[in-house]
N, C-alpha and C positions, 0 to 999 in steps of 0.2 A: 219045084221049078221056080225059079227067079225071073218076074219080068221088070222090064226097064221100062223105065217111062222117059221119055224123052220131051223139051219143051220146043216147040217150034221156032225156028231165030224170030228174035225184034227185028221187027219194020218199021216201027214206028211205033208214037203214042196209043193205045189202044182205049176204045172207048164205051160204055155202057150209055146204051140209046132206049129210052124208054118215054110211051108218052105220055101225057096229063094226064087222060083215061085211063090210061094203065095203073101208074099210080094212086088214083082215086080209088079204082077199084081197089086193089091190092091194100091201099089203108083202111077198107071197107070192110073188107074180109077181115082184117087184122086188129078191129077196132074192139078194146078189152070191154065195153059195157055201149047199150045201146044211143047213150047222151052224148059219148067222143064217138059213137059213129054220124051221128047227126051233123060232128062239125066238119067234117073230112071235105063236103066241098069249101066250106070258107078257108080251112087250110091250102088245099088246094088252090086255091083260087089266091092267096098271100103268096104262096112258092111262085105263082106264074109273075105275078106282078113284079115280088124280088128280082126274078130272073129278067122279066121283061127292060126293067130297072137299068139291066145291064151291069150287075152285081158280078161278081168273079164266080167262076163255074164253081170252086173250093167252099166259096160262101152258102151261095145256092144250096151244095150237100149237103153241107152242117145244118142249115137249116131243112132240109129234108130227114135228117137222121132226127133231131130235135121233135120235129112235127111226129114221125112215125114212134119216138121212145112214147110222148104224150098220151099218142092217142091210142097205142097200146097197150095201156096201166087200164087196169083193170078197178081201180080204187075207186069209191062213186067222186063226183065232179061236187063240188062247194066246197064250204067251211072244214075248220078242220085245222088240226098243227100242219104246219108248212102250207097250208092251202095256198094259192096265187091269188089275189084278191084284184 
């Protein structure tokens, strides 16, 4: 049996609404070693200011994808080839 899936017409721009907290948490959860869980609020807390800035909502993203690829890696934080110093 074949089903069709169909997509509802555009009304308009569509958008993903989600908040600080949410956020925070969810990079909490997702945080690869217990040292980038530690910094999830000061990230957090750079993303709000970015955005408070009045920075383009596209920018904001990229740095939101950016913050979550970081503190994801599971690799320990210091020295090391390619470290960030």
């Amino acid at each position: 049996m074949s089903e069709t899936l169909t997509t509802p017409p555009h009304t308009g721009p569509a958008f993903f609404v989600a908040s600080w907290g949410a956020l925070e948490e969810g990079l909490t959860m997702l945080a690869g070693t217990p040292e980038r869980g530690a910094l999830v609020p000061e990230a957090v807390s750079a993303l709000r200011k970015a955005q408070a800035s009045g920075e383009p909502p596209s920018k904001t993203l990229l740095r939101v994808l950016a913050a979550t690829a970081f503190l994801t890696d599971d690799r320990p934080l210091g020295g090391g080839i390619g470290a960030m110093s």
